[in-house]
N, C-alpha and C positions, 0 to 999 in steps of 0.2 A: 454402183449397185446393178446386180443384173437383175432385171426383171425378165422373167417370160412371161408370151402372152396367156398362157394359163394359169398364171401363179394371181393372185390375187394378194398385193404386200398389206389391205387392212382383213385378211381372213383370220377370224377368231383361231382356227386349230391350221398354224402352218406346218410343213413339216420340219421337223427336227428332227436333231441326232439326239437320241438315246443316252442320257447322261448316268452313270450312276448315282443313286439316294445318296444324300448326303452322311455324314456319318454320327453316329448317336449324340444325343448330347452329354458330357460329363455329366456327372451327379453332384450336386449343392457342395461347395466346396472343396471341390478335387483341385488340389495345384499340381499343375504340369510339371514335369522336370527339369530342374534346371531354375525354377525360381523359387525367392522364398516362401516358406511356409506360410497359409493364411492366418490375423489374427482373429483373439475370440467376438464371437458375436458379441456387440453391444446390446446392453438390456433396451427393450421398448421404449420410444422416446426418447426425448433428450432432457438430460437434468442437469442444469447449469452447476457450476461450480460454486462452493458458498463463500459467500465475501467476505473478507475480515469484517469486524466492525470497525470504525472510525471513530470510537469513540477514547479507545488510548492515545490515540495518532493525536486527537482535538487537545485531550487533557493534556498530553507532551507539551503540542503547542501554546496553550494557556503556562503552565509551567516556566516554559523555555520564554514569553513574553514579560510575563510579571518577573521572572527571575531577569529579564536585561533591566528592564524599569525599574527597577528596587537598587539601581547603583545610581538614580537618577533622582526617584521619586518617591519618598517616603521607605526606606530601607526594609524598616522589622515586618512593618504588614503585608509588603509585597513577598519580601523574602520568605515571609512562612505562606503567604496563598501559592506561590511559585513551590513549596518541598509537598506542601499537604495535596495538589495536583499532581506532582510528580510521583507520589505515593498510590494516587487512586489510579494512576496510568499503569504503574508497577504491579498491581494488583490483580490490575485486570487482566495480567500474562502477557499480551504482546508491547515489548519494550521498544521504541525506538531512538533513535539516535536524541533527536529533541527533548526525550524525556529525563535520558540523563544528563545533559548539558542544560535542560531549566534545572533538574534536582541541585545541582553542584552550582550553577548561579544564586540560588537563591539561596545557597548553602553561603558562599561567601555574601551576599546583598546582606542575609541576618551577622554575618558577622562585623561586618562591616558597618551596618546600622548600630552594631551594639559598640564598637568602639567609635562613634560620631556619638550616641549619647553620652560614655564616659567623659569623652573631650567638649562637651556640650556641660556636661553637669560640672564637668574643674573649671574650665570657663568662667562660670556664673559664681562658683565658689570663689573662684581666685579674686573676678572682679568687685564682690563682696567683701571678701576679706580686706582688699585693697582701698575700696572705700572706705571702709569703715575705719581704718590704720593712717587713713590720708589725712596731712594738715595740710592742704593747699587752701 
């Protein structure tokens, strides 16, 4: 740095060179050339997005539960709680995947319950009859 002994380097008004004014500012949304176009203003504030409800998703899954348990555990009651959930999940418009796999679980658990009663009631029949015919 050259100092001279007249210059003063902490003087408020040093000399300068004469720079030209800088140049105007665009105006609120002007794009320069050469890049893409700006998008629309966003309204004031921010407003979240609205959530599904959970509540089809929940009944699906109640559905899709009772309908695996109803090949397990008391057939006809689970398999109709598993379609008549599956029905209020279908109703409520957003269907997913669990919903139609408890509807068709429990779709087979009722049928399936209802052919272990048939085979349940010839059973009892059979074994009746058989007693009753028996001379042992």
């Amino acid at each position: 740095m050259n100092n001279q002994p007249d210059q003063n380097p902490w003087d408020n008004n040093p000399q300068q060179q004469n720079y030209p004014p800088p140049p105007p500012q665009p105006p609120y949304g002007y794009t320069p050339p050469g890049y893409p176009p700006n998008y629309p203003q966003q309204p004031y504030g921010y407003t979240p997005p609205a959530q599904p409800s959970s509540t089809p998703f929940v009944l699906g899954l109640i559905s899709l539960i009772t309908g695996v348990m109803c090949w397990f555990i008391v057939p006809l009651i689970l398999g109709i709680i598993a379609v008549i959930q599956a029905n209020k999940a279908i109703r409520s418009g957003i269907v997913a995947e669990n919903t139609k796999t408890g509807k068709i679980m429990g779709i087979i658990g009722i049928a399936l319950g209802a052919v272990s009663v048939v085979v349940i009631i010839f059973y009892i029949v059979f074994f009746i009859w058989l007693s009753y015919y028996s001379y042992w």
